[in-house]
C-alpha positions as CSV (number, residue, x, y, z in Angstrom):
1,X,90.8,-49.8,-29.3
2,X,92.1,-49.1,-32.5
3,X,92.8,-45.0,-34.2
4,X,91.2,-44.4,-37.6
5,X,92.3,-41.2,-40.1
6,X,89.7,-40.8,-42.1
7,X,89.8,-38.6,-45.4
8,X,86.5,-36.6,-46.1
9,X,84.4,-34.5,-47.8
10,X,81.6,-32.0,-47.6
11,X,79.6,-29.9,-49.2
12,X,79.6,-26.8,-46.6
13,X,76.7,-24.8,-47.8
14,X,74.2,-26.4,-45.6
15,X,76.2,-26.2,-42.5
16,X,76.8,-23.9,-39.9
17,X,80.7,-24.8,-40.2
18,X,82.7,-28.1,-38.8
19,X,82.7,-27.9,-35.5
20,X,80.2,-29.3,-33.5
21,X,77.5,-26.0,-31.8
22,X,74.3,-26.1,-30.0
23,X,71.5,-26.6,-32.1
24,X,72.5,-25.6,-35.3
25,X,73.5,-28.5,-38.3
26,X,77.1,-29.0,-38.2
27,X,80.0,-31.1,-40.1
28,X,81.2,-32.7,-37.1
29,X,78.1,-33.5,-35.6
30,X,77.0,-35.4,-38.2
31,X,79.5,-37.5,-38.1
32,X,79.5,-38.0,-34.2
33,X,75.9,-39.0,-34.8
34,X,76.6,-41.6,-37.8
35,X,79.4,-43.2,-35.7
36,X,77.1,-43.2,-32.4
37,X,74.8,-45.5,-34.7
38,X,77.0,-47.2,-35.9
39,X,78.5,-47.8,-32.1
40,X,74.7,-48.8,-31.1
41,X,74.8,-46.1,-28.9
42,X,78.0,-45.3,-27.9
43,X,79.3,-41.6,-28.3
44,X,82.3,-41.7,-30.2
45,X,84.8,-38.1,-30.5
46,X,85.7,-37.2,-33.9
47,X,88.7,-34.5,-34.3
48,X,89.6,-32.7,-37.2
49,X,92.5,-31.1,-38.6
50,X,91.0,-27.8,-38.1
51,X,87.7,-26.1,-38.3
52,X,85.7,-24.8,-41.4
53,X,83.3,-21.9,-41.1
54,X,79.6,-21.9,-42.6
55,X,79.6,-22.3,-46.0
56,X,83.6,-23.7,-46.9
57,X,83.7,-26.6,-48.6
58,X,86.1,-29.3,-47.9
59,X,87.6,-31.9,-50.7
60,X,90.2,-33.7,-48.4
61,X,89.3,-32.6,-44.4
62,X,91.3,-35.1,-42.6
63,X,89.8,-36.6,-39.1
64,X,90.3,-39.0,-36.7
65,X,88.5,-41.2,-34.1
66,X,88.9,-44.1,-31.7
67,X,87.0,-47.5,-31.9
68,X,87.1,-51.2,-30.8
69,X,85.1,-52.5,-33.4
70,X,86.7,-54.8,-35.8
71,X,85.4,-53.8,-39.5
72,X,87.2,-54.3,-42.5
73,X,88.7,-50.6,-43.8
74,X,87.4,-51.3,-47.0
75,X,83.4,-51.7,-45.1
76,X,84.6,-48.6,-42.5
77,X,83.3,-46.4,-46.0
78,X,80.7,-47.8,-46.5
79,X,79.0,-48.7,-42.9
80,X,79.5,-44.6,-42.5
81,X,78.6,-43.3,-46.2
82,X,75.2,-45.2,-45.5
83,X,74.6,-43.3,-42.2
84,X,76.3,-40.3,-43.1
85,X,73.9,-37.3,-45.2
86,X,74.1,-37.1,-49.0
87,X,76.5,-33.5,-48.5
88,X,79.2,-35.6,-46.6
89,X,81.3,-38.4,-47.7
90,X,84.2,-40.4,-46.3
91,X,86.5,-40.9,-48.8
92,X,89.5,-42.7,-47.2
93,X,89.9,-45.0,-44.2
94,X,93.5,-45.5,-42.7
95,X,94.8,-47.5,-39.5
96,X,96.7,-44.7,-37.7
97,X,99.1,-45.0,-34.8
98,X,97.6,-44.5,-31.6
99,X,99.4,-41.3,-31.0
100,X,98.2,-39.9,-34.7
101,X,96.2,-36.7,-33.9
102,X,95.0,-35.0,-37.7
103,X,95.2,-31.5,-36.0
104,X,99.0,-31.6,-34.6
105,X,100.4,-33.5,-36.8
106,X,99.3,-32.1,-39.6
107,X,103.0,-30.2,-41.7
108,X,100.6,-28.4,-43.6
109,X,97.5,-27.7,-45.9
110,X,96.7,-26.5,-49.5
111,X,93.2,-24.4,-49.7
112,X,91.5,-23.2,-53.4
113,X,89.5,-20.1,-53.9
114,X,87.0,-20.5,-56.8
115,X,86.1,-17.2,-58.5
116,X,83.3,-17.2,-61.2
117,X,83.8,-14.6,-63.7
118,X,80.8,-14.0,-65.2
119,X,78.7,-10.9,-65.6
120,X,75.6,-13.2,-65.7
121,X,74.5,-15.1,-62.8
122,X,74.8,-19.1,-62.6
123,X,72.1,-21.0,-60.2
124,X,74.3,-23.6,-60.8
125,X,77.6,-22.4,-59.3
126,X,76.0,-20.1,-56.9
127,X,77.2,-22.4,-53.8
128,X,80.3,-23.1,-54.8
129,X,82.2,-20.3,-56.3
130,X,81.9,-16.4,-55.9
131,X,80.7,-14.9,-58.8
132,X,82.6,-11.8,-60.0
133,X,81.4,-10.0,-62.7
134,X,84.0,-6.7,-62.9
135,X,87.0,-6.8,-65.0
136,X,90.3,-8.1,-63.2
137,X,93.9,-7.6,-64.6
138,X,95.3,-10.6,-63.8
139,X,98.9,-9.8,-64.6
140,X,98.6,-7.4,-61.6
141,X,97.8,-10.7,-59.2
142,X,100.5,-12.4,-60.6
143,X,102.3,-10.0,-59.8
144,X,101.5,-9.8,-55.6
145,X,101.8,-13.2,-55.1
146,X,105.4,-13.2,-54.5
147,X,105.2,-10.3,-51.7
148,X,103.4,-13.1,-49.7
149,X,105.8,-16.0,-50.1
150,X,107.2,-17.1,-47.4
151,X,107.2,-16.8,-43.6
152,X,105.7,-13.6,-42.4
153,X,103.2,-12.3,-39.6
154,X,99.6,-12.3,-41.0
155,X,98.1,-10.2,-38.7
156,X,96.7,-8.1,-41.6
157,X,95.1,-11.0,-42.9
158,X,93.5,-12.4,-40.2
159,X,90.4,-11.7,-38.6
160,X,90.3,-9.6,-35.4
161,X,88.2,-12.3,-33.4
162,X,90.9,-14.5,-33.6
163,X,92.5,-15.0,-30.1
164,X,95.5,-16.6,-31.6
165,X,98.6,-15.1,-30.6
166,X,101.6,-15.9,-32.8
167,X,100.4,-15.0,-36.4
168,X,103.2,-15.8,-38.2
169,X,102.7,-18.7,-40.9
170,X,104.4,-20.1,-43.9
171,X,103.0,-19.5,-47.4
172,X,104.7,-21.8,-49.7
173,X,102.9,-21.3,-53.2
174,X,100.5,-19.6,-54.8
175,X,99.3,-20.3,-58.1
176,X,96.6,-18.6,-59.9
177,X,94.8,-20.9,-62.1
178,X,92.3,-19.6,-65.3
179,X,90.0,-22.7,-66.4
180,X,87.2,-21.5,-69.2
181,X,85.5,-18.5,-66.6
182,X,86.7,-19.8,-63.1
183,X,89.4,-18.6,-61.8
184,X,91.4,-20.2,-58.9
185,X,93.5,-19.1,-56.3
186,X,95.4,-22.2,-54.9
187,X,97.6,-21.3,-51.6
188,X,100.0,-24.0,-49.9
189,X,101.6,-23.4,-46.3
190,X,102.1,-24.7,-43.0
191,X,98.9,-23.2,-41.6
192,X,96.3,-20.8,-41.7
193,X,94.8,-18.0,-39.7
194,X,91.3,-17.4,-38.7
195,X,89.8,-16.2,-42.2
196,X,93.1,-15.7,-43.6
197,X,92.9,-17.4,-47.1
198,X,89.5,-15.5,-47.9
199,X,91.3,-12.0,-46.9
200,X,94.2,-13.1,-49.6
201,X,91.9,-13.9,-52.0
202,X,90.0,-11.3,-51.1
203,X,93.1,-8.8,-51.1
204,X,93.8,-10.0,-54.6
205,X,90.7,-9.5,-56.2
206,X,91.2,-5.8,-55.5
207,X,94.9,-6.0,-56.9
208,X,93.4,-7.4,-59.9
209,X,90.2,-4.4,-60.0
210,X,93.2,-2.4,-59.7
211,X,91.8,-1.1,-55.9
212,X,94.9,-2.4,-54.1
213,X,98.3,-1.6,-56.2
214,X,100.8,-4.8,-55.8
215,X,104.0,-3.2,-54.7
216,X,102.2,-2.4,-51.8
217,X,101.6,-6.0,-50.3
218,X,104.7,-5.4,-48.3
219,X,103.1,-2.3,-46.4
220,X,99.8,-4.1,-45.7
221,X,102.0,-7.1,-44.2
222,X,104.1,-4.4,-42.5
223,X,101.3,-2.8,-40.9
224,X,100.3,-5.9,-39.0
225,X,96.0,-4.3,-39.2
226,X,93.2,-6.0,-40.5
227,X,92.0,-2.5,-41.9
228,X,94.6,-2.2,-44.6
229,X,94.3,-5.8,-46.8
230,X,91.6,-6.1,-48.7
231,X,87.7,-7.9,-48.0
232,X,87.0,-10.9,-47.1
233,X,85.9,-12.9,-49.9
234,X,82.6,-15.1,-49.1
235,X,82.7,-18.5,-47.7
236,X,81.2,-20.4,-51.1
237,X,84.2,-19.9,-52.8
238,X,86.8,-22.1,-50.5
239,X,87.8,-25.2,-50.3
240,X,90.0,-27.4,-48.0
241,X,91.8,-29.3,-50.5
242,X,94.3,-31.7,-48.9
243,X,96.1,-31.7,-45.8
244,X,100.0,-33.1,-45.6
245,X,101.7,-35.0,-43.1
């Protein structure tokens, strides 16, 4: 039986998130169901380095499985990108150690927010980036990013259905990125909370309407409540962009 790591992507707007959920389409089960063909039968367990929700986009999800067929990693991309649907793709296939595990050993991961700032709508990009059509000061965002460097306790930017404990993660960078109307939020650390990169980019959206001042990122991380950062920004607009190990 030998581990695979497998590299992937997806297009999340068709899915009701990664992980696998009674009747409803879902990244990981269509995997589970390419690799059961391709296993003539045989259920094989995929695990990921975390979950996405409905909608998020991934360019570098990271997964892993076990098998004891003997195909070339070079034909392991292909045999699955044939049986896999058009809005998936395997990108990557490593040998991995048989302790290798892409959700605890992951050291950390880098997610980007894509903003469209446009007053007029775009069919086009309507999937894949939020569309914001108000004036932002982006000078202001610049200038909250480095409140939220660092270790700290992200309660306030996490969602309240999380049942995760210990919310204190490690941001870091931040970079805010202006290509022709897009503009990209890209955010580095050691892990991330339930909902907690959309509520940053959410929170600085409003610093850069000028709803949310930036000297007062400290409070809001102070506070340790959901109620005081800013929205959560919709799903469309993220993306999974590489995990480390």
């Amino acid at each position: 039986m030998q581990r695979y790591k497998c590299i992937i992507s997806y297009d999340g707007t068709q899915f009701a998130g990664y992980q696998v959920q009674p009747s409803k389409r879902t990244v990981q089960g269509e995997i589970e169901k390419a690799l059961n063909k391709l296993h003539k039968g045989i259920d094989v367990k995929v695990s990921a380095s975390g979950r996405t929700d409905a909608g998020v986009h991934a360019r570098g999800q990271v997964i892993h499985f076990d098998s004891p067929l003997l195909i070339p990693l070079a034909k392991w991309e292909v045999a699955l990108n044939t049986l896999l649907p058009d809005d998936i793709a395997t990108i990557r296939t490593e040998l991995a150690a048989d302790d290798f595990h892409a959700r605890f050993d992951a050291k950390g991961k880098e997610y980007r927010y894509f903003i469209h700032r446009s007053a007029q709508r775009n069919p086009f990009k309507r999937h894949y980036a939020y569309q914001y059509p108000y004036s932002l000061d982006v000078k202001k965002i610049n200038k909250a990013v480095p409140f939220l460097i660092g270790e700290h306790d992200f309660t306030s930017f996490c969602s309240a259905k999380t049942d995760v404990a210990d919310k204190v993660r490690e941001i870091r960078k931040i970079e805010v990125l202006e290509e022709e109307d897009m503009l990209i939020f890209r955010f580095v650390g050691n892990g991330f909370l339930y909902n907690m990169v959309r509520i940053l980019a959410g929170t600085l959206l409003g610093v850069g309407a000028g709803d949310i001042s930036p000297e007062s990122i400290p409070v809001i991380l102070e506070k340790k409540d959901r109620a005081y950062a800013g929205k959560t920004a919709p799903a469309q607009g993220l993306y999974l962009w590489e995990v480390h190990y």
